[in-house]
C-alpha positions in Angstrom: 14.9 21.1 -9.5 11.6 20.2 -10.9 8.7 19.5 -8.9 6.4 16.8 -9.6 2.6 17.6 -9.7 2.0 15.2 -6.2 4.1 18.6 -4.7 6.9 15.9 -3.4 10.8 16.6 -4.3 12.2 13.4 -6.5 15.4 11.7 -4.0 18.5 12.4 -5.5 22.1 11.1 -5.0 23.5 7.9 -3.3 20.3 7.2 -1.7 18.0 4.2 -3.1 14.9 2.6 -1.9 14.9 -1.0 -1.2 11.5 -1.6 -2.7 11.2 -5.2 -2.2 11.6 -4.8 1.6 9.2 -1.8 1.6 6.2 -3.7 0.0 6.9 -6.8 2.0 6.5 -4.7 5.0 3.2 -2.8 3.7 1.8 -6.9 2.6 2.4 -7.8 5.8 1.1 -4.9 8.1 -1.8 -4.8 5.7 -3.0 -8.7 6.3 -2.4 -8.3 9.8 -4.9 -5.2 9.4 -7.3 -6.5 7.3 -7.7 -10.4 9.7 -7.5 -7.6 13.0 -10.6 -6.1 11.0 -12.6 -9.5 9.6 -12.5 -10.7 12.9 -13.9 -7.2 14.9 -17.5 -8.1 15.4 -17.3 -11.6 15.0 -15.3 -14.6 16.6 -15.9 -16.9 13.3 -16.4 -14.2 10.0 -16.9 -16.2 6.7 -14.4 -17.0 4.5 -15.3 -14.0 2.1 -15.2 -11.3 4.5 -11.8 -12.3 5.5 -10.2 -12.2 2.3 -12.4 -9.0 1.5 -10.9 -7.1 4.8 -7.4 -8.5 4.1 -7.5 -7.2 0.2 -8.6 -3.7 1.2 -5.9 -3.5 3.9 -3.2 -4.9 2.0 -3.9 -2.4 -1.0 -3.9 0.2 1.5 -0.9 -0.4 3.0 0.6 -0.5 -0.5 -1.2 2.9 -1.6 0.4 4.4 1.6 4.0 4.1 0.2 3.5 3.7 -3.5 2.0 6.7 -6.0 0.9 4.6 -9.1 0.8 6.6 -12.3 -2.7 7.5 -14.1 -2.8 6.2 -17.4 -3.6 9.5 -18.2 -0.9 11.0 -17.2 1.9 11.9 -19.2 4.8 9.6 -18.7 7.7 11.8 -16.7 
């Protein structure tokens, strides 16, 4: 077995990720996150830092169970 260059193994056999379900989660924990954060010093934050915290959570979330390829890399 290969390895990739992240040093984790590739899933084989009958087992499949249900992808759809796994980014819906990481979405959803992430705008929880990210209005949890707007609203930590402030009762009332602005409209921008709202959707600035909730971003930056959401695509965090999302980094934690996706690896997105480089461009430069080489395609497997």
């Amino acid at each position: 077995m290969t390895r990739r260059r992240s040093g984790k193994r590739p899933v084989t056999g009958g087992m499949r990720v249900r992808a759809y379900e796994v980014l819906s989660r990481a979405v959803d924990e992430g705008v929880a996150y990210g209005w949890r954060r707007a609203h930590k010093h402030t009762d009332a934050p602005g409209e921008d830092a709202i959707k600035d915290q909730v971003t930056q959570a959401v695509l965090s979330e999302v980094c934690e169970y996706f690896d997105f390829a480089d461009e430069s890399d080489p395609a497997p």
